[in-house]
N, C-alpha and C positions, 0 to 999 in steps of 0.2 A: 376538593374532590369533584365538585359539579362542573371545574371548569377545566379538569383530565378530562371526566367524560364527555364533555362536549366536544374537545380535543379529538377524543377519540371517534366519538358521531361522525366529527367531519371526514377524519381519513376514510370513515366505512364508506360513507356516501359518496366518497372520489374511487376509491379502489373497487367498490363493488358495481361498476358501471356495466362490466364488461361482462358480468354475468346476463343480462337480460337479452343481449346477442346471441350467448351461447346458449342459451336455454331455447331459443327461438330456433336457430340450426337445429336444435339435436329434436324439436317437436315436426321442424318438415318431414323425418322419416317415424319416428313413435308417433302412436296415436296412444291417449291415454295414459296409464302408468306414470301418473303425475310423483307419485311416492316411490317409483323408482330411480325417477329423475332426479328428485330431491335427493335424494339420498345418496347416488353419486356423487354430487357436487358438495355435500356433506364431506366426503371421504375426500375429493379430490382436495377441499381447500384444508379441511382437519389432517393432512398428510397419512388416512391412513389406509387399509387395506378391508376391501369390504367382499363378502363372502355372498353370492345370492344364489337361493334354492328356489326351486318352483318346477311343475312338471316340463315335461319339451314343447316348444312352440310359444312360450311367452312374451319373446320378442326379449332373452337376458341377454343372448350373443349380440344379437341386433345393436340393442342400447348401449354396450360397451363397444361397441365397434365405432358407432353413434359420436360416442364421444370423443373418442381417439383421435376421429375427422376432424373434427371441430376445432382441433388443439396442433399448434403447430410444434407436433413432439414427435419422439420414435415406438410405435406400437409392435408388438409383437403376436400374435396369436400361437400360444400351443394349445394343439388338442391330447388333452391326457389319454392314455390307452394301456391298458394291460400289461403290453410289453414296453413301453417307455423307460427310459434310463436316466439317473441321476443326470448322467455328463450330455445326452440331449435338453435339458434346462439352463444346465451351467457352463457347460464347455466341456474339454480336456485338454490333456498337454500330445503333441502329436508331436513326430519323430521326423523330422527332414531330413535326409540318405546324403544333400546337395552339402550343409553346410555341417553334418552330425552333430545335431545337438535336439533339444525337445522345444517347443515350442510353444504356445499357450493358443489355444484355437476356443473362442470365447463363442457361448449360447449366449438362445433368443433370450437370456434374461436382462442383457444388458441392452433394456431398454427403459425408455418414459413410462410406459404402459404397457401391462402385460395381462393380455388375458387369458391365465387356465382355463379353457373349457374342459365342463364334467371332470372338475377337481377329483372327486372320487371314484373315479372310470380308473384309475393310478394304484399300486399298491403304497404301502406307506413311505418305501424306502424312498420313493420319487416325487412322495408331497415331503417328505423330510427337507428334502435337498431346497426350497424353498425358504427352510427356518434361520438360517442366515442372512439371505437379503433380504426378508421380510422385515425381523427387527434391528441387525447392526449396517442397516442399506450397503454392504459387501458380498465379492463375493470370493472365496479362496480357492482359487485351480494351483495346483500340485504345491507349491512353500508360498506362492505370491498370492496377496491378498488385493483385492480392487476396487476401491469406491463405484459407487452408482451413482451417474449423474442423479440430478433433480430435477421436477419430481418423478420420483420411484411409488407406480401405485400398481401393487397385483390385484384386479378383479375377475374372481373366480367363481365360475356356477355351479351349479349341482342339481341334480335331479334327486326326490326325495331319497329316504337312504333304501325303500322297501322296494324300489327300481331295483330289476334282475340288472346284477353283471356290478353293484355297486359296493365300496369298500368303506368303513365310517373312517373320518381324517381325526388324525392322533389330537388328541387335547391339546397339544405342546403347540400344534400349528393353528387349530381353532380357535384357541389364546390369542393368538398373534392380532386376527382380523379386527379391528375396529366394530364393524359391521355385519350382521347375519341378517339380509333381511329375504322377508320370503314374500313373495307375490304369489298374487290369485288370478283367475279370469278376466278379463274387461267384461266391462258392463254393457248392454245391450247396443243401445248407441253407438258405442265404442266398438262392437264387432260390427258394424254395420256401416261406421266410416274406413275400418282396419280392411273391411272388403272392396265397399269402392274405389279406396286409393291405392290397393295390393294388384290389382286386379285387373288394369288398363294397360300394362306396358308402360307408366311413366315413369323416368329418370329425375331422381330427386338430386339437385347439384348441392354439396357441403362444404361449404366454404371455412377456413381455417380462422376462426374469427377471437383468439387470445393465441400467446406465447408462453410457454414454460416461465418467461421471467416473471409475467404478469400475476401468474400463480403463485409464483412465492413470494411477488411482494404484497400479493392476496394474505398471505398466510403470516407474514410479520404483522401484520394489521392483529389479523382475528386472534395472535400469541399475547395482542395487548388489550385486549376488550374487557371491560370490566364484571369482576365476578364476585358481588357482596362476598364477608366470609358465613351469612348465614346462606346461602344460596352454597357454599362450598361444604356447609356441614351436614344441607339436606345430602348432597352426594355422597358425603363420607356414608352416611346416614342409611342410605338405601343401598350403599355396596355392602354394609357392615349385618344389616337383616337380612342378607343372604345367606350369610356364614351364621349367624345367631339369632335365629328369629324370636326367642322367646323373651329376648333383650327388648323387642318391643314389643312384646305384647303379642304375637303372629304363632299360634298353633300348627308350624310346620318343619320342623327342624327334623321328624320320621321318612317326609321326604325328600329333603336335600341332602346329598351324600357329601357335595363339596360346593363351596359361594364363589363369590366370585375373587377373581383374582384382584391385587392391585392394579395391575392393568386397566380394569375396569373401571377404576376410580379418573385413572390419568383420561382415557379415554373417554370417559362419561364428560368430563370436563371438556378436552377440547372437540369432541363433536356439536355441545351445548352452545359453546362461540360460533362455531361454523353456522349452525343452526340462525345464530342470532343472527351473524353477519349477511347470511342468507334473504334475512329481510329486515336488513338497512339499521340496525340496532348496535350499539356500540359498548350494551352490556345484557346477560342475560338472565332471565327470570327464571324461576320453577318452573313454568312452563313451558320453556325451551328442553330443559331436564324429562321431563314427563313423557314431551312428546319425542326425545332421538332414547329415551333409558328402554327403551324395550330392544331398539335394534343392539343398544350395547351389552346388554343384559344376557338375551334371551340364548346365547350359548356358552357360556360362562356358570351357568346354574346346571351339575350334574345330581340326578334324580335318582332316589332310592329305589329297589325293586318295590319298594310298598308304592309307589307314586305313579311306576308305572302300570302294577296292577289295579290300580285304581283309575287308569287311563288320563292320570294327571300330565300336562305339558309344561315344559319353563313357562309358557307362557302364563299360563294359569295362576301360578305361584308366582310370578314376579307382578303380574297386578293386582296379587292380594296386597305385595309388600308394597305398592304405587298409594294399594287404596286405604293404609292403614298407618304409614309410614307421615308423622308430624309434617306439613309443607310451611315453612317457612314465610 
């Protein structure tokens, strides 16, 4: 086994070269939001789709756009709006008069990179239309069904839900995301470099410094990185105190109306490799777990009326279940 893992060391250490380039491009334009960064590239190598909230002006469009450059793939931007339609995300079939017959006229989703801005600016009907390529990476316009090249990553923002004009996205599609993470302010410093580099008129050049192949043979790597199976039962383990807390011992099952999905389990997993691979590790610990289970966690865990009147948050409850839950 020690000389799999070594095996494996060495592939991390060859294939994760090209992260330190890309992190370097995408910091000439973000100032700060080190945990933002992270956590893209969380999603981007873990294949999955990562959901972020924070008020306006964070720099979340920026960062995803950020990245997009960085990567020599096909990005998309929609901005979600009120009147948006299913078939502006996916396409339709349109009617040609020249040769009579319909035709298949493909949306911005067939793309590398898609970012829904203000996911919940949309009603549901047109975050729905998403729930197909999000998890069977397809997409069906009228009988024909279509793969999605690779990789297929939707990153989407939101502004909290208490923002006027704003809609909550159906559980069936909040399920889907990998990721929920929510950023704050910068830090003083950090508003004070964010100004004098915002501020002058200069033109940041972003050079395309990885390929779509190099990300998925990123991603065969980090499908093999080693994961004890008591490291795999602490996960079973804190997905499973969602749904039952009394099972371990956690005074909170009044609060939770429903835990977390399996998803969460799958997902808790391969963020935890990303996470390793992140920093040059070829297996990962509990604390690799610790520190990505709250962004996988924390919308996944629906809250009883008792929890909210109590002004309890997921987050609340899920680091009771961090801080009480056996760490292997």
């Amino acid at each position: 086994m020690n000389q799999d893992i070594k095996a494996i060391q060495a592939e991390v250490e060859e294939k994760s070269k090209f992260l330190e380039n890309l992190t370097n491009e995408m910091k000439k334009i973000i100032v700060g939001q080190d945990y933002l960064l992270d956590r893209l590239l969380v999603g981007l190598l873990a294949d999955g789709h990562i959901l972020i909230e924070g008020v306006p002006g964070l720099a979340k469009t920026l960062s995803i756009k950020t990245l997009s450059d960085s990567i020599q793939a096909d990005f998309q931007r929609i901005q979600f709006t009120p009147d948006l339609l299913p078939a502006d995300l996916i396409g339709t079939m349109v009617f040609s008069p020249q040769e009579s017959r319909f035709y298949p006229k493909k949306g911005p989703i067939f793309s590398n990179l898609i970012l829904a801005d203000e996911i919940n600016r949309a009603p549901a009907k047109v975050q729905s239309a998403l729930l197909e390529a999000m998890q069977e990476r397809q997409v069906t316009i009228g009988e024909t069904t279509y793969p999605l090249d690779k990789p297929f990553m939707v990153l989407a923002t939101q502004n909290p839900i208490e923002q006027e004009g704003t809609y909550p996205l159906p559980e069936a599609q909040v399920d889907r995301f990998m990721l929920k993470i929510k950023i704050t302010y910068p830090r003083r410093e950090e508003e004070l470099e964010i100004m004098n580099r915002m501020t002058v008129g200069a033109k940041f050049n972003i050079n395309k410094v990885t390929s779509p192949q190099e990300i998925v043979n990123a991603r065969n790597v980090i499908n093999q990185i080693y994961v004890d199976d008591k490291v795999k039962e602490y996960i079973v383990n804190l997905v499973m105190a969602t749904r039952d807390p009394a099972a371990f011992g956690l005074e909170l099952s009044q609060y939770i109306a429903y835990g977390a999905s399996p998803r969460a389990t799958i997902y808790l997993n391969l963020a935890s490799k990303a996470h390793a691979f992140l920093r040059g590790r070829g297996y990962i610990t509990p604390e690799d777990v610790k520190q990505i289970g709250m962004d996988v966690l924390r919308h996944r865990v629906i809250l009883t009326y008792e929890a909210e009147a109590e002004e309890l948050t997921p987050e609340n409850l899920i680091q009771q279940i961090f801080d009480e839950v056996e760490v292997p």
